[in-house]
N, C-alpha and C positions, 0 to 999 in steps of 0.2 A: 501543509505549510506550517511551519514554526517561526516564530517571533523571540526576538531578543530586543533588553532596554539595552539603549548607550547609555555609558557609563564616561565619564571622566577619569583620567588617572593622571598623576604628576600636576596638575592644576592645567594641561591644555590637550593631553592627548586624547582624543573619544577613542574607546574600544568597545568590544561587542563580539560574544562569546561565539563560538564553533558549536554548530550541534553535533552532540559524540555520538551518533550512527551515521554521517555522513565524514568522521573524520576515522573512523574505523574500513568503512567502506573504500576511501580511499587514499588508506596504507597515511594519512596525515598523525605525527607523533610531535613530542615537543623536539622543537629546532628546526621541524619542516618549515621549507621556504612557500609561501603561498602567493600565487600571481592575482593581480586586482586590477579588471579592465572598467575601463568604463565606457557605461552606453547610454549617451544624454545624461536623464535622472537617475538612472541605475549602475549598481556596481555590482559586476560581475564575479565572482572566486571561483578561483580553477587551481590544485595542485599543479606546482610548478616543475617541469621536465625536461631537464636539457637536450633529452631527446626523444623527439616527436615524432619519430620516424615510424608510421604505421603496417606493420607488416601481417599480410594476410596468406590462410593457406586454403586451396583446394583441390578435391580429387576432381580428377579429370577422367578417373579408364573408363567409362560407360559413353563420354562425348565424343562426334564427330569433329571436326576442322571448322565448322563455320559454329558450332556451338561453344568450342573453346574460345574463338574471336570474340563471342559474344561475350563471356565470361572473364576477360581482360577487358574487353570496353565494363563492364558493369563497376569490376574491383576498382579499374581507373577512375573514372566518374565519381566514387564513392571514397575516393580519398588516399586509397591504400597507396603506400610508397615503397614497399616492397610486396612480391605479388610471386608467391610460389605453387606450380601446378606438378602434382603427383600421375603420373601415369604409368601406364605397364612399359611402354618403351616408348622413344621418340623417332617416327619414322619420319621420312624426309617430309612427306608434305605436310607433317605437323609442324615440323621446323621451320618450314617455310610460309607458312599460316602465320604463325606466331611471331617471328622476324617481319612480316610485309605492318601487322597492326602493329608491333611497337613503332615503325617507324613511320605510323600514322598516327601516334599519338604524339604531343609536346612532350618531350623529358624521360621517354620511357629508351629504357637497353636491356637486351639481352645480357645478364651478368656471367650468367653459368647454364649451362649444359651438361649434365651427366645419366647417367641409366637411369630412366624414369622420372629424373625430378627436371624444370625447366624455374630458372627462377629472373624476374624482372624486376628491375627496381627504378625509381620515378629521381631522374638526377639535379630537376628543378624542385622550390617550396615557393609557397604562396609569394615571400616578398620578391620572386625575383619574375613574377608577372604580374602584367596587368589586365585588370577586366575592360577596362575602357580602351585600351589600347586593341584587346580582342577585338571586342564587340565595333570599334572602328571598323578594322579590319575588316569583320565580316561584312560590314553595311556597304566596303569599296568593291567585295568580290561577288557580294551576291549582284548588287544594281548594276554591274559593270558585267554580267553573268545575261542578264534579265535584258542588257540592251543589246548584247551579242546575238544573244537568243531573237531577238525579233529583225535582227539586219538579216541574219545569216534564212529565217525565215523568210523574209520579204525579198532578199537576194537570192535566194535559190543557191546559197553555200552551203553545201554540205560538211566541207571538211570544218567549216569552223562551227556547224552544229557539233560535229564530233567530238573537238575540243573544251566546245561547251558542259559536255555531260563528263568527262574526265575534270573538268576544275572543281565538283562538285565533293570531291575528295576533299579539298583545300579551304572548303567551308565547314563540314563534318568535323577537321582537324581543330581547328579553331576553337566549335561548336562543346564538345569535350571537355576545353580547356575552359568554357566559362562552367557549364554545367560541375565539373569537380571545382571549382573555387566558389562556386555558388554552395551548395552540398558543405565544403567544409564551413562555409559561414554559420549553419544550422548546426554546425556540430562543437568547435574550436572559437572563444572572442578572441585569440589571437590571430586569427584569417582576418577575422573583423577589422583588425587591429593595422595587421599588416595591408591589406587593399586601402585604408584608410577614408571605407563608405560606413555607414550604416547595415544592418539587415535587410531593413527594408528597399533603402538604394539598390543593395546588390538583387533584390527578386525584381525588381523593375530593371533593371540590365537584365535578368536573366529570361526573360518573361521576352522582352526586345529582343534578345537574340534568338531567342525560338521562332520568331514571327522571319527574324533575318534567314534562318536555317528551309524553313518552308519557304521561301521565296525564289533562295536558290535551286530547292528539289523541282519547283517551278519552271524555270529556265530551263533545268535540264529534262526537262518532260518537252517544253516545245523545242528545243534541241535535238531532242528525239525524234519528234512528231515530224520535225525540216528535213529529215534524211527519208522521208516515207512518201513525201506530197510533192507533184509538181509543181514548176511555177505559178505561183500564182500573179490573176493581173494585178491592173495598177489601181485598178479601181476600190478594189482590197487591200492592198499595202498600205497605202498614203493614210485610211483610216485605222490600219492597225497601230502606224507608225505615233498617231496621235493618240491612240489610245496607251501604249508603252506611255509616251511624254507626260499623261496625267496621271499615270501607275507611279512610275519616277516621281513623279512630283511628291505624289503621297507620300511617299516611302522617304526620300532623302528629309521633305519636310517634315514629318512625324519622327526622326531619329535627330534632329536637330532640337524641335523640342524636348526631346527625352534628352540629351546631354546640357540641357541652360537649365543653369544654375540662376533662373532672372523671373520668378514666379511669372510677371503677367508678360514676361516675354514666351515663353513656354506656353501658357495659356492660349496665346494670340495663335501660334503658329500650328498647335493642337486642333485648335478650331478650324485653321484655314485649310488642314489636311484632311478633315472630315467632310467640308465642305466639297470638297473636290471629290471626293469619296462618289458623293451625289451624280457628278456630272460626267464621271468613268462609267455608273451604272447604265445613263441614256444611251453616251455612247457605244457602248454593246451592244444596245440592244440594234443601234440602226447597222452595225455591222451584220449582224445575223440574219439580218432583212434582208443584205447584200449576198448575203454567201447562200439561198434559196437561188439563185440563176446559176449556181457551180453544181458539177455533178456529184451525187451524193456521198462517194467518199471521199473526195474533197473538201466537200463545205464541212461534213462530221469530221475531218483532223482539223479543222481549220477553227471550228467551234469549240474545240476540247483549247487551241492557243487562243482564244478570245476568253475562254471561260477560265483560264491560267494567268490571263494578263489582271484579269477582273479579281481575283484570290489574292494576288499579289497588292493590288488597293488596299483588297480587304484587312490584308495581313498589314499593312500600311496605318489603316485605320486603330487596330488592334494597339499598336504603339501608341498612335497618337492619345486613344484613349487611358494609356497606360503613362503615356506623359502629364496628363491631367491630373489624374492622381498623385503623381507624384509632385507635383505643382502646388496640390490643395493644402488648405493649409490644417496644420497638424492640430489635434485635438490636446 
C-alpha cells in the first residue's frame, strides 16, 4: 500500500499524486483521462477506455464438443466479449455444438466462421441488463418449475414432467447472465456503476440466485422421477401437495426479503421463512412414515421427491439467511 498527502491547489481544488509504477503499468502519461468511481467512502481509479470490449483467445485441437461448450460457458461467465477458438477444422458437430450454446447464452453470435478459427462475440454490455430483473426472472421459472413438478407428480402427467426438465435450460440461461455481471463487478467499478448496486448487493443477488438455480435442478430431478413411478395414492399426494405449499412459501418469502429495501421489513420476513424451514422438516418426516406401506421402489423414487421438496426449503432458507445479512446493519 502507498499513501499520498492531499494537497490544495488554486485555493479550492484537493489533488493527490499517482504512484509512478502504477501509472507505468498502465500505459497512464500526461493528458491521460482517468475514470473516478465511487464506492460509499471510497474512490475508486481506473484508466479510462472508450473501449471495453474484452477479447479472449483459445486453442481448442486437443477438446471434444462438450469440452468446447464448457470453455465458452467459462469465457462467458468470465466476461469476455469477444471469444475466439483455434482449431484444426470445424466439423459439423462442432458447428453445431457451438451455434446450440451461443444461443443459450444472452448476447452471444456466431460472428465468423472460417478454416480453423470460430469467433463469437457478446452483442449486449452490462447497462443494457439487469440483475434484479434476472434474478426475478429466475425466482418466476424455478417456483413455477417446482409447482409443475409436484402436480404433474401427484397427477400422474408425464408429458408435463417432460416439459418440466426441458424448461430447466431457461433457468441455466438466466443463471450465466447473473453469474458474468456478478464476475465483472469483482473486476470493472464501471459494472458497479452501471447495475447501480453495490458489491456487496450484487454477491447477495448472486448467492440468491444460486439457491434459485438448484431449486430448479430440483424440479427437474422430480420431473424425472414422475416419468419412472406409478400413480401414486391420495393419501401421498394431498401431504406432498402441502409440503411443495410450505417449500413455496420459503422460497417466494426468502426472495421477497432479499429484494426490500426496508431493513426490519426484510428482517421480519427472513425470520418467518426460517421459521417455516422448521415445520417443512416434520412434515417429511411424517411423509416417509406414509410411504413404508408403498412397495419399495415406489416409496425409494417417492423419498428421493420428498427429500427435493425438503432441499428446496433448504435452499429457501439459504436466501432467507442471506437476506439477513444483507438487512444488517453496516459496520
Amino acid at each position: 500500500m502507498e499513501t499520498r498527502k492531499v494537497q490544495i491547489t488554486g485555493g479550492s481544488t484537493y489533488t493527490v499524486s499517482l504512484p509512478k509504477g502504477w501509472t507505468r503499468e498502465n500505459d497512464v502519461t500526461d493528458r491521460s483521462t482517468i475514470a473516478i468511481y465511487t464506492d460509499e467512502n471510497n474512490l475508486i481509479l481506473a484508466p479510462h477506455d472508450n473501449d471495453e470490449r474484452i477479447e479472449g483467445q483459445v486453442d481448442v485441437f486437443t477438446l471434444d464438443n462438450d469440452d468446447i461448450v464448457r470453455t465458452i460457458i467459462a469465457m462467458y461467465v468470465n466476461g469476455f466479449d469477444i471469444i475466439t477458438l483455434e482449431m484444426n477444422r470445424i466439423t459439423p458437430d462442432t458447428r453445431r455444438a457451438t451455434r446450440n450454446i451461443t444461443q443459450n447464452l444472452v448476447g452471444l453470435e456466431v460472428m465468423e466462421e472460417r478454416k480453423g478459427k470460430i469467433v463469437i462475440r457478446n452483442l449486449l454490455n452490462s447497462a443494457q441488463l439487469s440483475i434484479c430483473d434476472s434474478i426475478s426472472r429466475m425466482q418466476v421459472i424455478a417456483v413455477t418449475m417446482l409447482e409443475d413438478a409436484v402436480t404433474a407428480l401427484t397427477k400422474n402427467d408425464d408429458d408435463l414432467a417432460r416439459e418440466i426438465v426441458n424448461r430447466d435450460d431457461d433457468i441455466d440461461r438466466l443463471w450465466f447472465v447473473v453469474s458474468r455481471l456478478f464476475r465483472k463487478t469483482l473486476r470493472t467499478p464501471v459494472t458497479v456503476e452501471e447495475l447501480g448496486f453495490s458489491r456487496e448487493v450484487c454477491f447477495d443477488f448472486y448467492t440468491s440466485a444460486r439457491q434459485l438455480e438448484r431449486i430448479a435442478d430440483h424440479a427437474a430431478k422430480i420431473g424425472q422421477i414422475t416419468t419412472e413411478v406409478d400413480e401414486i395414492p391420495e393419501n401421498v399426494a394431498t401431504p406432498v401437495d402441502r409440503l411443495h405449499g410450505k417449500a413455496d412459501t420459503v422460497i417466494n418469502t426468502a426472495m421477497e426479503a432479499v429484494f426490500s429495501d426496508e431493513q426490519e421489513h426484510a428482517v421480519r420476513l427472513s425470520n418467518e421463512a426460517l421459521r417455516t424451514v422448521l415445520e417443512v422438516d416434520e412434515h417429511s418426516r411424517g411423509i416417509n412414515e406414509l410411504l413404508r406401506e408403498l412397495d419399495s421402489h415406489q416409496a425409494h423414487q417417492l423419498r428421493l421427491c420428498v427429500d427435493s421438496l425438503s432441499r428446496c426449503a433448504d435452499y429457501g432458507s439459504n436466501i432467507a439467511e442471506t437476506a439477513l445479512q444483507k438487512a444488517a446493519p453496516r459496520p
